[in-house]
Backbone of each chain as ProteinMPNN parsed JSONL, in Angstrom:
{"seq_chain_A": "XXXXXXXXXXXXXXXXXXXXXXXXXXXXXXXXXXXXXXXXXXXXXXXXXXXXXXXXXXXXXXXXXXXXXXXXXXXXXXXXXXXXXXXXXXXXXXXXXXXXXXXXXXXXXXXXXXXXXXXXXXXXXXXXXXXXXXXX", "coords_chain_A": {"N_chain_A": [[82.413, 91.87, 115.657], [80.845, 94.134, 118.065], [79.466, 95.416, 120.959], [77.249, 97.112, 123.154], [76.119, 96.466, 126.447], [73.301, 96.062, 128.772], [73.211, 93.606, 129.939], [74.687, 90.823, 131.888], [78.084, 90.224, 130.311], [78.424, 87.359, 128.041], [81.053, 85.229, 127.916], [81.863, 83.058, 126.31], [79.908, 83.513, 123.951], [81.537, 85.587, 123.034], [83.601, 85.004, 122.309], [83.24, 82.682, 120.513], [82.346, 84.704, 118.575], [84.654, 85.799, 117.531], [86.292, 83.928, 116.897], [88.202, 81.841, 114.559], [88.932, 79.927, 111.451], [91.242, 80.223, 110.372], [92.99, 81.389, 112.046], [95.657, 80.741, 114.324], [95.812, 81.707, 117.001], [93.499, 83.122, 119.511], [93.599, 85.535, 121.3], [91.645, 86.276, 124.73], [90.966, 89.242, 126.678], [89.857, 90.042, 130.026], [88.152, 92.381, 131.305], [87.502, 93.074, 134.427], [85.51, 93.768, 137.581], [86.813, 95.316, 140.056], [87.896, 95.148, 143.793], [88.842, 97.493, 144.995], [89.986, 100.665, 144.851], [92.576, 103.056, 144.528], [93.445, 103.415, 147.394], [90.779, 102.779, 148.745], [87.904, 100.885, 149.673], [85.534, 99.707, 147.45], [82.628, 99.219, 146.793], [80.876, 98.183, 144.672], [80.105, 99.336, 140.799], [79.411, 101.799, 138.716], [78.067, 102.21, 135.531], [78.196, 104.087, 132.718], [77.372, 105.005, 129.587], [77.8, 106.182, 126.059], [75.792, 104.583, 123.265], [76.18, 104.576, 120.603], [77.954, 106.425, 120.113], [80.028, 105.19, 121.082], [80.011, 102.357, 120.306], [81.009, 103.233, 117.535], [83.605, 104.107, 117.957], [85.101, 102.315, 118.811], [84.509, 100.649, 116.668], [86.403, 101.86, 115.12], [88.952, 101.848, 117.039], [89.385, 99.219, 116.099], [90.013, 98.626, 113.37], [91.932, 100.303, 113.521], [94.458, 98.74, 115.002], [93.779, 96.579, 113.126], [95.184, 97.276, 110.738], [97.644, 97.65, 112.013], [98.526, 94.695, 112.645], [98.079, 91.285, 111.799], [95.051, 90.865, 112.308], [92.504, 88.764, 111.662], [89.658, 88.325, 113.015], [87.568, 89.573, 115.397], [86.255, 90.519, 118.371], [83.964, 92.874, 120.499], [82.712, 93.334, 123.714], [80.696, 95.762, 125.897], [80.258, 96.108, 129.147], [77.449, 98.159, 130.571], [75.633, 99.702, 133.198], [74.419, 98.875, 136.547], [77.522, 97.232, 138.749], [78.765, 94.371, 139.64], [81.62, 93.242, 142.621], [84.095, 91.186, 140.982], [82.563, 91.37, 138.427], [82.295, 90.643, 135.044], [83.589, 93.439, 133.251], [84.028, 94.118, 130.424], [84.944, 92.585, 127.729], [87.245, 91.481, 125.337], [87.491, 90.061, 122.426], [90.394, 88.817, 120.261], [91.279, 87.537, 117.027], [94.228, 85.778, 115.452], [96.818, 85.041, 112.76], [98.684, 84.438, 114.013], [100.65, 83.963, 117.39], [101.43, 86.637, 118.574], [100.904, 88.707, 117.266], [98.477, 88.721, 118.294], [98.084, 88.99, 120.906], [99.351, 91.462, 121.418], [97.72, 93.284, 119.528], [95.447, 93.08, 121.028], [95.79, 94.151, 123.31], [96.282, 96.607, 122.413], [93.723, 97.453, 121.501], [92.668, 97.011, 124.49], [93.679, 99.534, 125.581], [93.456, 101.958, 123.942], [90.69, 101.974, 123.85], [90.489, 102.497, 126.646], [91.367, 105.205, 126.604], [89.834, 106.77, 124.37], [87.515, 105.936, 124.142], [83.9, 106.749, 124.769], [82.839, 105.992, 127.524], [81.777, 105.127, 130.692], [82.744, 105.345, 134.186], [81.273, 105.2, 137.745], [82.354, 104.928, 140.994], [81.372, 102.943, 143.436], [82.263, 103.482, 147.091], [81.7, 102.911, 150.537], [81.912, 105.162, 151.536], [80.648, 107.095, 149.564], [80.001, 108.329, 146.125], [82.254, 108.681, 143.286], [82.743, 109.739, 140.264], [84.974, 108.397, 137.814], [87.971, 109.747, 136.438], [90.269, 109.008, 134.28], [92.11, 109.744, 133.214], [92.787, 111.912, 134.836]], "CA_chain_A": [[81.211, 92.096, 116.423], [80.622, 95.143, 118.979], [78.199, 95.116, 121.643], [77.52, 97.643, 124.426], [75.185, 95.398, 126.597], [73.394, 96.372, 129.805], [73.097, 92.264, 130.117], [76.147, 89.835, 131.789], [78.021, 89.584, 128.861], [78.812, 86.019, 127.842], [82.036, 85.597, 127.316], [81.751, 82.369, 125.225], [79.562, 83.745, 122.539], [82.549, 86.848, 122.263], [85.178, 84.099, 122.122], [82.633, 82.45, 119.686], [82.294, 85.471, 116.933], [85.967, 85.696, 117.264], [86.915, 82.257, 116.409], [88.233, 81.785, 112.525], [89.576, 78.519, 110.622], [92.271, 80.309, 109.792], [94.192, 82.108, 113.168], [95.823, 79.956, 115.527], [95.595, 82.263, 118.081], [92.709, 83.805, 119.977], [93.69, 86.338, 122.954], [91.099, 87.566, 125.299], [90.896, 89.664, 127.933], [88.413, 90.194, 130.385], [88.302, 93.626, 132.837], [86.403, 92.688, 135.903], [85.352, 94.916, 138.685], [87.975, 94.859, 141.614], [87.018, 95.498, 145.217], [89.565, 98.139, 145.942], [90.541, 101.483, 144.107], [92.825, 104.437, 145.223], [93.01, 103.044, 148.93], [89.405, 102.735, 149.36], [87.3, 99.717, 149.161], [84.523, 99.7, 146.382], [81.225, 98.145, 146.78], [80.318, 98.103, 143.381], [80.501, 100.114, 139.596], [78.047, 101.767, 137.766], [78.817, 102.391, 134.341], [77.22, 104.989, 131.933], [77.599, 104.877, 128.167], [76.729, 106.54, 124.784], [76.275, 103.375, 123.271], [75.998, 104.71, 119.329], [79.644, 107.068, 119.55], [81.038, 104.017, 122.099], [80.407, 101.157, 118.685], [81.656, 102.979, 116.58], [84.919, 104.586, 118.435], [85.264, 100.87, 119.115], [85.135, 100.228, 115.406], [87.943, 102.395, 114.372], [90.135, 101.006, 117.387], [89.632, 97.468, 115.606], [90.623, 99.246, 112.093], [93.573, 100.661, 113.519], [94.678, 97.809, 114.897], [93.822, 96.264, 111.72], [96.402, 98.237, 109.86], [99.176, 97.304, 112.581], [98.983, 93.302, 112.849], [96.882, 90.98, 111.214], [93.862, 90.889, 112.965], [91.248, 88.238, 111.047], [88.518, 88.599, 113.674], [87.847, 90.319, 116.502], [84.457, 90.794, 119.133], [84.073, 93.536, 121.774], [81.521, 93.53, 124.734], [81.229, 96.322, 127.039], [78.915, 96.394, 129.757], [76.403, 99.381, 131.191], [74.615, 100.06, 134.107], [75.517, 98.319, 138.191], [78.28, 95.552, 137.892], [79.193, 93.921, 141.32], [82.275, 92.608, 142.258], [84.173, 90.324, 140.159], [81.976, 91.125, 137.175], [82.875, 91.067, 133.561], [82.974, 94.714, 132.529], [84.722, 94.159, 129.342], [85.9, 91.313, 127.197], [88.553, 91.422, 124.096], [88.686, 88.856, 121.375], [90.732, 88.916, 119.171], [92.043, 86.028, 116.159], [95.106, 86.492, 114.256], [97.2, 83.451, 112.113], [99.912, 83.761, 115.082], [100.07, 84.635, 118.793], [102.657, 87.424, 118.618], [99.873, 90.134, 116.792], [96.555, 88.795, 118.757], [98.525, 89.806, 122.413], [99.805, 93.569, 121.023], [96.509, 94.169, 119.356], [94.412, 92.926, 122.811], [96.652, 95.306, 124.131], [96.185, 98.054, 121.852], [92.381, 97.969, 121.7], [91.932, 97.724, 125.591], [94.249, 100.911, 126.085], [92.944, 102.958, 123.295], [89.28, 101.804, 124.333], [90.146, 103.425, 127.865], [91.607, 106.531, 126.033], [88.812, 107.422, 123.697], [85.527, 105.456, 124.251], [82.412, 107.544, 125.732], [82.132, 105.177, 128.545], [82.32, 105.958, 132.497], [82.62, 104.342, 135.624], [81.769, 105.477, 138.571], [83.289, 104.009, 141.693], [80.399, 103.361, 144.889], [82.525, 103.498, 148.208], [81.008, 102.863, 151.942], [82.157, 106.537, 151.893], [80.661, 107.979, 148.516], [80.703, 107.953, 144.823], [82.872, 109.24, 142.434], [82.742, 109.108, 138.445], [86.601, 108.603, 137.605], [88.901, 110.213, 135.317], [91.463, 107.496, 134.036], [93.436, 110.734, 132.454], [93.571, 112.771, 136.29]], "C_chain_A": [[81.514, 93.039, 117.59], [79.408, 95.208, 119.409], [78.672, 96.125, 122.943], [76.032, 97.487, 124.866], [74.928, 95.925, 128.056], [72.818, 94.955, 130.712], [74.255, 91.619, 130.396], [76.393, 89.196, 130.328], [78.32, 87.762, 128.799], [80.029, 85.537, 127.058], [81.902, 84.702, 126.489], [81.196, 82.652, 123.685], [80.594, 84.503, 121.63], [83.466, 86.142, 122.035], [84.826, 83.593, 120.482], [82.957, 83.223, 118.177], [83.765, 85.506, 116.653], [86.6, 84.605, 116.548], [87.019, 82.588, 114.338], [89.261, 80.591, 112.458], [90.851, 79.388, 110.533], [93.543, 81.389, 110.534], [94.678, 80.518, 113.652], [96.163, 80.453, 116.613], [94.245, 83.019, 118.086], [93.159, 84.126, 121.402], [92.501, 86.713, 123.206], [91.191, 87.719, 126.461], [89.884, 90.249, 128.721], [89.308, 91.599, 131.548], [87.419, 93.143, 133.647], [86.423, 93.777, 136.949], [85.922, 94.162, 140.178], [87.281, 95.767, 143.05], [87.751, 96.592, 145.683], [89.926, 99.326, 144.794], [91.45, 102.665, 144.881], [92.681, 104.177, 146.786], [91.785, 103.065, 149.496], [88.574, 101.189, 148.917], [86.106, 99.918, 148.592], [83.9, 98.692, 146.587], [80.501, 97.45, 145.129], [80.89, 99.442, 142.02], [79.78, 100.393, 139.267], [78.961, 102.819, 136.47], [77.662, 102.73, 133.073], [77.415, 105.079, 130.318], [76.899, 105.744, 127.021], [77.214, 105.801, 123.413], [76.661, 103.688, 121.639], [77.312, 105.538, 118.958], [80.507, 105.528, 119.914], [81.116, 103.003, 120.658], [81.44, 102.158, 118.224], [83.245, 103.711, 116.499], [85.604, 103.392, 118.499], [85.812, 100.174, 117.714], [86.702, 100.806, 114.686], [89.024, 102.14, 115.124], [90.176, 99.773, 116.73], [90.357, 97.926, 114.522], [91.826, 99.586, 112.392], [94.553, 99.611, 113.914], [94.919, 96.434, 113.893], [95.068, 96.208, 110.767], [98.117, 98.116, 110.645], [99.324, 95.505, 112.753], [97.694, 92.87, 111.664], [95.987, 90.53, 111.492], [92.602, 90.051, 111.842], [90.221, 88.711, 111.368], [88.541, 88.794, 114.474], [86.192, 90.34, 116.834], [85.216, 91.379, 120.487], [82.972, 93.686, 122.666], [81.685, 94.538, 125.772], [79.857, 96.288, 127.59], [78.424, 97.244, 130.419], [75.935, 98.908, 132.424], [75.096, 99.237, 135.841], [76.071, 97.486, 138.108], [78.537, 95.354, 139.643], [80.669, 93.486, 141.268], [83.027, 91.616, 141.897], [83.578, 90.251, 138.734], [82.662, 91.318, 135.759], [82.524, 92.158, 133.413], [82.96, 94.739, 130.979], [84.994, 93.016, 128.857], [85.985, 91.912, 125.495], [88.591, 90.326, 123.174], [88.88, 88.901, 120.294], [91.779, 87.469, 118.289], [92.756, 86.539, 115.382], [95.703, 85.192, 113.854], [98.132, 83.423, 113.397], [99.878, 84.406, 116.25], [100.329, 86.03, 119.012], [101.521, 88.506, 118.44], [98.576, 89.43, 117.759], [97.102, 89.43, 119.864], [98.444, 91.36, 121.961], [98.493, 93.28, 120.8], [95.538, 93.576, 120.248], [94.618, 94.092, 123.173], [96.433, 96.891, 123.766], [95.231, 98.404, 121.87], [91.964, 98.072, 123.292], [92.431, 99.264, 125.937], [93.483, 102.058, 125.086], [91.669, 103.08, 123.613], [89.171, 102.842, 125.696], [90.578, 104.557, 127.665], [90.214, 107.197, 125.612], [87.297, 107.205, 123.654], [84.537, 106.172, 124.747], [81.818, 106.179, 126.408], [82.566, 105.528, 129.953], [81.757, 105.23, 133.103], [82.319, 105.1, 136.692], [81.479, 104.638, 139.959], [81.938, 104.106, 143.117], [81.254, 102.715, 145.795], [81.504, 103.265, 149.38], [81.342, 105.082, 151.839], [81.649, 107.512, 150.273], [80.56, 107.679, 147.465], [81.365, 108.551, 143.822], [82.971, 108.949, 140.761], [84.304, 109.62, 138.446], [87.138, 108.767, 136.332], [90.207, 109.625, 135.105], [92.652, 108.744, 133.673], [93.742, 111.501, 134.045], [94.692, 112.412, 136.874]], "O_chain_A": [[82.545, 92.736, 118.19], [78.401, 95.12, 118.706], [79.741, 96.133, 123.553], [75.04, 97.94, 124.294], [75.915, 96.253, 128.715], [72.208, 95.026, 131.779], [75.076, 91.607, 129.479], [75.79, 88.424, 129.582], [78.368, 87.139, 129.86], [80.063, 85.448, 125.831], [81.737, 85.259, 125.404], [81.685, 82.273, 122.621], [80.758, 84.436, 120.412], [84.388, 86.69, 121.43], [85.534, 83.822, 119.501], [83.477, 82.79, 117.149], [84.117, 85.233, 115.505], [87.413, 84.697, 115.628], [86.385, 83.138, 113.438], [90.184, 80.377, 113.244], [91.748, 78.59, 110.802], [94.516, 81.938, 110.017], [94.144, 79.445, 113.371], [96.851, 79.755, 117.358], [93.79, 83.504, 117.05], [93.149, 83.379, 122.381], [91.935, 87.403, 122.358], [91.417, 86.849, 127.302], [89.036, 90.95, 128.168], [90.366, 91.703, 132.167], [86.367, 92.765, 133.131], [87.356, 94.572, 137.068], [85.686, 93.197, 140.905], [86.468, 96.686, 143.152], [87.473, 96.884, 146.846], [90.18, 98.836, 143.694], [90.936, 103.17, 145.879], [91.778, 104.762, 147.384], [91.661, 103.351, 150.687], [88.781, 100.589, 147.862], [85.358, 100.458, 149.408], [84.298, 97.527, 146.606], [79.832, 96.462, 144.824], [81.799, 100.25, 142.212], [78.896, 99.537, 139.228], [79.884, 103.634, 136.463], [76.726, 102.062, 132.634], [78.333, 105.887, 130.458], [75.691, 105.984, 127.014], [78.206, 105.996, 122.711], [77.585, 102.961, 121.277], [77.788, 105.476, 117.824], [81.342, 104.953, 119.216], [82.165, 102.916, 120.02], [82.63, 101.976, 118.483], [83.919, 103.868, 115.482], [86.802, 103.435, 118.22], [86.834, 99.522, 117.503], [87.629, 100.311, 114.047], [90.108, 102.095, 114.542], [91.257, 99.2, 116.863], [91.551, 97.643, 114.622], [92.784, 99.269, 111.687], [95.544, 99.523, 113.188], [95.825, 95.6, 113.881], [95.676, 95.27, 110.251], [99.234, 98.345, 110.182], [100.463, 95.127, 113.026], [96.868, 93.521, 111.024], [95.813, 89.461, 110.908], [91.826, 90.798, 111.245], [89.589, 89.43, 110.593], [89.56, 88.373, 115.022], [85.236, 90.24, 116.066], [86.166, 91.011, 121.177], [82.095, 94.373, 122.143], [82.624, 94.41, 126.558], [78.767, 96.371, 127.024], [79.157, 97.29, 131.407], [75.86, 97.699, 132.642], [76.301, 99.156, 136.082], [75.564, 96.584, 137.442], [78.456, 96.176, 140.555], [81.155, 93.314, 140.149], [82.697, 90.678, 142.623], [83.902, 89.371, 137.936], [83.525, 92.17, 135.546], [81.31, 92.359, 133.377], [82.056, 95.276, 130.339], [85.378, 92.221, 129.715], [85.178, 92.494, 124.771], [89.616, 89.651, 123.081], [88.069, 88.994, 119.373], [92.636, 86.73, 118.773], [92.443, 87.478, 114.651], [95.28, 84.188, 114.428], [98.347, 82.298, 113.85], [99.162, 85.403, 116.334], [99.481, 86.67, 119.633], [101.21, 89.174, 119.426], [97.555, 90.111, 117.651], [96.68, 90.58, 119.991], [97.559, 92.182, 122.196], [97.876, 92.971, 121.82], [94.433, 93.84, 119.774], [93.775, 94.973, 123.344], [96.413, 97.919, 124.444], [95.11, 99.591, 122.174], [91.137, 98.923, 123.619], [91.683, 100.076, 126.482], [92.948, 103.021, 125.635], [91.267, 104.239, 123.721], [88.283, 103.669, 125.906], [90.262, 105.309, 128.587], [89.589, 107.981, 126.325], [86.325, 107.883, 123.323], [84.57, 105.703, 125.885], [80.832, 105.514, 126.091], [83.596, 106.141, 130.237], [80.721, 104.589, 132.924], [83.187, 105.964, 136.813], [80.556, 103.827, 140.045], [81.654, 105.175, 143.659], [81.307, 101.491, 145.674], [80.334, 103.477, 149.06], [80.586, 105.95, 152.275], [82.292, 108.512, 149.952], [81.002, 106.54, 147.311], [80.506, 109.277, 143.32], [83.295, 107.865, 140.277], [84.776, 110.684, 138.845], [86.863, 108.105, 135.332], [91.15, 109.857, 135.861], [93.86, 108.607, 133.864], [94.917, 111.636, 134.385], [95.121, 113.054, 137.833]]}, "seq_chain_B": "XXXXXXXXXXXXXXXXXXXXXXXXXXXXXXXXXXXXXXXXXXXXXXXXXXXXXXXXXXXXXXXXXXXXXXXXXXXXXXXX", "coords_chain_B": {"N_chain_B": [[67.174, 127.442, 115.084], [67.365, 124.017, 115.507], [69.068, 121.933, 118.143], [69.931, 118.453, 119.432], [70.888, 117.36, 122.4], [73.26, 115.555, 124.112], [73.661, 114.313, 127.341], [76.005, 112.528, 130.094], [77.137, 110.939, 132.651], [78.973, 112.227, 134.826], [78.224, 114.436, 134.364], [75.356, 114.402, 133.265], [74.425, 113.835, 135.651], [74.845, 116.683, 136.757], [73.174, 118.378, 135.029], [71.035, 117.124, 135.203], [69.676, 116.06, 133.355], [69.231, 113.769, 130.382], [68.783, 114.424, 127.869], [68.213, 117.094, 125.95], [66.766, 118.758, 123.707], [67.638, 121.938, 122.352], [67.352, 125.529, 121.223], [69.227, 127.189, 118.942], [71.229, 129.686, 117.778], [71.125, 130.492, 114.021], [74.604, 130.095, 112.969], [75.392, 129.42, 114.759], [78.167, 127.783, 116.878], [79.099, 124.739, 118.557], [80.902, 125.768, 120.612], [79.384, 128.031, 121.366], [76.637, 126.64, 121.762], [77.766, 125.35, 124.649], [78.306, 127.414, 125.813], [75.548, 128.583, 126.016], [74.236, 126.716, 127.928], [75.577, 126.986, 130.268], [74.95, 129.432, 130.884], [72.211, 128.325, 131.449], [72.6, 126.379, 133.046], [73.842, 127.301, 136.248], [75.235, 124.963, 137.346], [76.158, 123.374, 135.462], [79.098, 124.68, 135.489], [80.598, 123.098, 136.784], [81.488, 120.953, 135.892], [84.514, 120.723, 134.917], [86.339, 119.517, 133.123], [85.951, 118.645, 129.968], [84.458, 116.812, 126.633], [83.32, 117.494, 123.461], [81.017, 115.944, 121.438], [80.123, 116.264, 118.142], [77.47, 114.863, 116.242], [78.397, 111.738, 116.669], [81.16, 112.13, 116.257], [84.17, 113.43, 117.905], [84.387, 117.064, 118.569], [85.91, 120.065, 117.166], [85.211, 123.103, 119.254], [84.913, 125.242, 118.379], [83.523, 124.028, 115.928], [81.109, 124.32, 113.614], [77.677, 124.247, 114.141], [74.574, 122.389, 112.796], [70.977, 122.535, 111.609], [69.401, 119.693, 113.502], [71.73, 118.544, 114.928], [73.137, 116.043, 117.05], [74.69, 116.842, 119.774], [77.234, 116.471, 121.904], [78.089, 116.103, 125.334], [81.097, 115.071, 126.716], [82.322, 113.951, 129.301], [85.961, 113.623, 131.272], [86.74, 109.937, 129.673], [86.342, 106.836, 131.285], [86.027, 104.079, 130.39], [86.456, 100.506, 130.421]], "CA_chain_B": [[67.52, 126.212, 114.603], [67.204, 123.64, 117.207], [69.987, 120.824, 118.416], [69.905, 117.675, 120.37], [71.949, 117.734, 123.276], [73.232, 114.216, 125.686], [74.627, 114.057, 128.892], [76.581, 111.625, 130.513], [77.887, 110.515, 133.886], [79.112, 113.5, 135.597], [77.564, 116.131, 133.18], [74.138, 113.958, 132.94], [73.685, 114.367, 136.834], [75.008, 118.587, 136.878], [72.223, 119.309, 134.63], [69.709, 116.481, 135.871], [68.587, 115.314, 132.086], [69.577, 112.83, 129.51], [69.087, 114.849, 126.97], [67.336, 118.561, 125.725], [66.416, 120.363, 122.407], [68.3, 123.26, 122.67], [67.75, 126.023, 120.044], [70.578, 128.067, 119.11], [70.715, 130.761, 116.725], [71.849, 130.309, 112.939], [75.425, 129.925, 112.588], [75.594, 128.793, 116.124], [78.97, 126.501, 117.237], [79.639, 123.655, 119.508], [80.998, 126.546, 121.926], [78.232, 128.755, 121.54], [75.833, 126.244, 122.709], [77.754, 125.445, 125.299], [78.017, 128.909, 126.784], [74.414, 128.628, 126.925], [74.615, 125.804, 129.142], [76.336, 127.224, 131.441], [74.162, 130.148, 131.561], [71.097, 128.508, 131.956], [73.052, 125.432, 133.788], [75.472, 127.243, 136.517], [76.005, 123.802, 138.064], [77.535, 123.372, 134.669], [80.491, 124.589, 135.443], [81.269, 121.895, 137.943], [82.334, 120.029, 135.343], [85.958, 121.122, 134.677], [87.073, 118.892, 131.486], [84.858, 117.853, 128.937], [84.845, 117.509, 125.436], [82.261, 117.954, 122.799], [81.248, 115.632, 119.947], [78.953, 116.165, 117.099], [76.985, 113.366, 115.375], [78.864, 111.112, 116.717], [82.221, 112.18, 116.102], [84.929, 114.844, 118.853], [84.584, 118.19, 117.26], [86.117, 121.347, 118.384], [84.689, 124.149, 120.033], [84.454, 126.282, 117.263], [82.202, 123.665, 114.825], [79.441, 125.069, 113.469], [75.945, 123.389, 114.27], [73.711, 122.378, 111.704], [69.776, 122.058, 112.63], [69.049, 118.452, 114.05], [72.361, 118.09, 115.32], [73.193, 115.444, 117.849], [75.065, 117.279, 120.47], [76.869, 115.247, 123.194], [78.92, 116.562, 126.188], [81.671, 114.087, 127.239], [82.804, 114.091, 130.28], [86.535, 112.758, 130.581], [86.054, 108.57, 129.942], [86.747, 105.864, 131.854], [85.663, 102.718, 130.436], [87.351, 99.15, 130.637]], "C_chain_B": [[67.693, 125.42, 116.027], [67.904, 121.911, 116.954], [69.696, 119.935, 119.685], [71.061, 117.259, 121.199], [71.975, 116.264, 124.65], [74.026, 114.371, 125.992], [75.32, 113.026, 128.984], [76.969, 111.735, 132.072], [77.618, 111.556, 134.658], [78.33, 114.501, 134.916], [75.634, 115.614, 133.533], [73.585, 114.326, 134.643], [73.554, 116.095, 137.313], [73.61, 119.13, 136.378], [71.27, 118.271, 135.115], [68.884, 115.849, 134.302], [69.477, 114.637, 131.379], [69.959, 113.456, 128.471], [68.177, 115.999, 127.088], [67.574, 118.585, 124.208], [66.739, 121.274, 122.835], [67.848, 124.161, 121.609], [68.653, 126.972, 120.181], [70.213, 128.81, 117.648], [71.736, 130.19, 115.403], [73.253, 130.643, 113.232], [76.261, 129.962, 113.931], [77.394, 127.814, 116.24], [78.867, 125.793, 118.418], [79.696, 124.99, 120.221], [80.052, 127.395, 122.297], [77.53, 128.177, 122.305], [76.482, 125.645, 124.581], [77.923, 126.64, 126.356], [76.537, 128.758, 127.201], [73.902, 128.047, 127.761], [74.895, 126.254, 130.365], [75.673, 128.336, 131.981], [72.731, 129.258, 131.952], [70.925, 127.013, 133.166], [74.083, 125.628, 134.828], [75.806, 125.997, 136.794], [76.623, 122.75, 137.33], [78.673, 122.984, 134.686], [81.35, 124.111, 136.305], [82.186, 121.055, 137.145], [83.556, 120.629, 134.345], [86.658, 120.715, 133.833], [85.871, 118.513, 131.075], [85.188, 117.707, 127.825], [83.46, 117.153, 124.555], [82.331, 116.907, 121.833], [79.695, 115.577, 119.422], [78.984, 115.548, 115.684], [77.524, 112.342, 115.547], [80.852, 111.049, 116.999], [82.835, 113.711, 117.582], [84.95, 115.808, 118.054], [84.752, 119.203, 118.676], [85.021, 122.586, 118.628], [83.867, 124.307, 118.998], [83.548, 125.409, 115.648], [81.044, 124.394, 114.663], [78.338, 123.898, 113.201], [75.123, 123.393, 113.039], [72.118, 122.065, 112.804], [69.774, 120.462, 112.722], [70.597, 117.885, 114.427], [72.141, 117.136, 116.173], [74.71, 115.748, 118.342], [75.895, 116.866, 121.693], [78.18, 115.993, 123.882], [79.732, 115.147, 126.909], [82.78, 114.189, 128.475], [84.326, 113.186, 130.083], [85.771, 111.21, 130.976], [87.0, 108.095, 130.734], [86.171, 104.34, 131.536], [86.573, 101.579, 130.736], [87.12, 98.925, 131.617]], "O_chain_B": [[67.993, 125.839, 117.145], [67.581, 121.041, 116.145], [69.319, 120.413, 120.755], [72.103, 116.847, 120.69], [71.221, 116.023, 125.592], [75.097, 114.569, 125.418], [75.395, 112.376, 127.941], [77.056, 112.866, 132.549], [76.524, 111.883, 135.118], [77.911, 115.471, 135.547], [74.818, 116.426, 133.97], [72.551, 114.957, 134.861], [72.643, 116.643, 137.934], [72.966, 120.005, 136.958], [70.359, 118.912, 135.637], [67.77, 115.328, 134.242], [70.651, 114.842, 131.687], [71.086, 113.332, 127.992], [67.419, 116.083, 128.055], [68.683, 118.401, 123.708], [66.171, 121.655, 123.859], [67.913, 123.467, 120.595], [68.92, 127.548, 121.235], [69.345, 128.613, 116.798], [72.809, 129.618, 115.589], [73.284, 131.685, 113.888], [77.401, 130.383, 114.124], [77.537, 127.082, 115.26], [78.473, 126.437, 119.39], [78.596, 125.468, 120.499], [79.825, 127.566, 123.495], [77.411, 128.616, 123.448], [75.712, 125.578, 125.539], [77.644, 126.607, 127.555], [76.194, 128.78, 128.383], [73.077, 128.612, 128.48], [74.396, 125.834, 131.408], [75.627, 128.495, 133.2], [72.166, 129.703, 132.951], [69.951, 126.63, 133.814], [75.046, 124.863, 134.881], [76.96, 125.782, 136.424], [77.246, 121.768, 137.731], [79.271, 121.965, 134.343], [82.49, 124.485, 136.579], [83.267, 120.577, 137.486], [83.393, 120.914, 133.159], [87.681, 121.347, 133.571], [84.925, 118.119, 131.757], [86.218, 118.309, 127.524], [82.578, 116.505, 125.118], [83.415, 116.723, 121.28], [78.638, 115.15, 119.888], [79.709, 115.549, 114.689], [77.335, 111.586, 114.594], [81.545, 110.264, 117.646], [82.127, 114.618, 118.019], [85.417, 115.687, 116.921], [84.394, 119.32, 119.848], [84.017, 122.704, 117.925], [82.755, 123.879, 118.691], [83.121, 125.99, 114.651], [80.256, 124.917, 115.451], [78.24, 123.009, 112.355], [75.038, 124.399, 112.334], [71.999, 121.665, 113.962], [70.291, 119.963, 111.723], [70.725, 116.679, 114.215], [70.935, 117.005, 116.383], [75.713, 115.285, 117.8], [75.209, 116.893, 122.715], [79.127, 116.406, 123.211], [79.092, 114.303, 127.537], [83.961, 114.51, 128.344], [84.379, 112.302, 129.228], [84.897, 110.978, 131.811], [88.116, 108.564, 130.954], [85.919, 103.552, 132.447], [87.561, 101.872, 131.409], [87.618, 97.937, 132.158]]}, "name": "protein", "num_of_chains": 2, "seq": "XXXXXXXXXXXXXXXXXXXXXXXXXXXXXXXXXXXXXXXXXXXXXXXXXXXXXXXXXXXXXXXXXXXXXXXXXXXXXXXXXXXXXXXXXXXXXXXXXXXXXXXXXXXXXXXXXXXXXXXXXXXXXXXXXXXXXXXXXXXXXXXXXXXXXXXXXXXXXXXXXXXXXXXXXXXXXXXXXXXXXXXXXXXXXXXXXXXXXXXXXXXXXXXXXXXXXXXX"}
């Protein structure tokens, strides 16, 4: 399951689709919006998306991942539009039969997610805002 | 022949729209239309990396446009 939601996601339901009889592990990980970036303190996030490349860039990180552990089931939530802080931006879950492959491939879909996804943040300061480039 | 063209983030505020119908001439590419961007957008060329994908997918420069493309200028990302 892939979802790019401009609604608090819920992480239970993403833990939910994840869940399978037949892992005994489920990793996830949540990104949350932190109060501080680059020595400045951040009031908030706003976060822009194009939600129809973002699925399905999303889908082929799960596939590749796929192809390196054994990934049963997996659910991704990302969320759009002003987040405050502390908010869920993101949540990860993924079910595999053992713990060892659900960690790496957490790991592999949030990094490749912030590589290639068509999604953007940008950062509201007391002093400004900036849309940030994770590659600068 | 005429292509659909979305913004984003940084790019979506330079030019001020979501999206446009562009037309471009037969055997038009990805770089083509964006040259015309830039002419009829200088504040454009504010944005200093980008990259291009059509229908969905990153395509280079030099793709060639079909009519009813879906056009999309990507600023670099930052999600997570």
């Amino acid at each position: 399951m892939i979802e790019i939601t401009a609604e608090p996601i819920d992480v239970q339901k993403i833990i939910a689709a994840a869940s399978s009889d037949d892992c005994g592990a489920l990793n996830v990980f949540l990104g949350t919006v932190r109060n501080h970036s680059r020595g400045k303190d951040v009031n908030r996030l706003e976060y822009d998306a194009y939600p129809a490349m973002a699925s399905k860039m999303i889908q082929r990180i799960v596939d590749e991942a796929g192809e390196k552990w054994d990934v049963r089931k997996s659910a991704i939530s990302h969320r759009t539009g002003v987040l405050a802080i502390g908010d869920v931006a993101v949540v990860i879950a993924v079910a595999t039969p053992h713990r060892q492959d659900s960690f790496a491939a957490c790991q592999y879909i949030i990094d490749r997610l912030k590589e290639i996804v068509p999604i953007w943040k940008k950062e509201v300061a007391v002093d400004g805002e900036t849309w940030i480039d994770s590659h600068a | 022949m005429t292509v659909n063209v979305k913004f984003f983030a940084l790019g979506k505020e330079l030019i001020g729209e979501n999206q446009l119908e562009m037309t471009v001439p037969d055997g038009a590419t990805a770089g083509d239309l964006i040259d015309q961007l830039k002419e009829k957008y200088p504040r454009f060329a504010e944005l200093n990396s980008f990259l291009v994908a059509v229908n969905l997918e990153y395509a280079e420069l030099n793709t060639p446009l079909n009519d009813g493309d879906e056009v999309a200028v990507i600023p670099p990302v930052s999600g997570g």
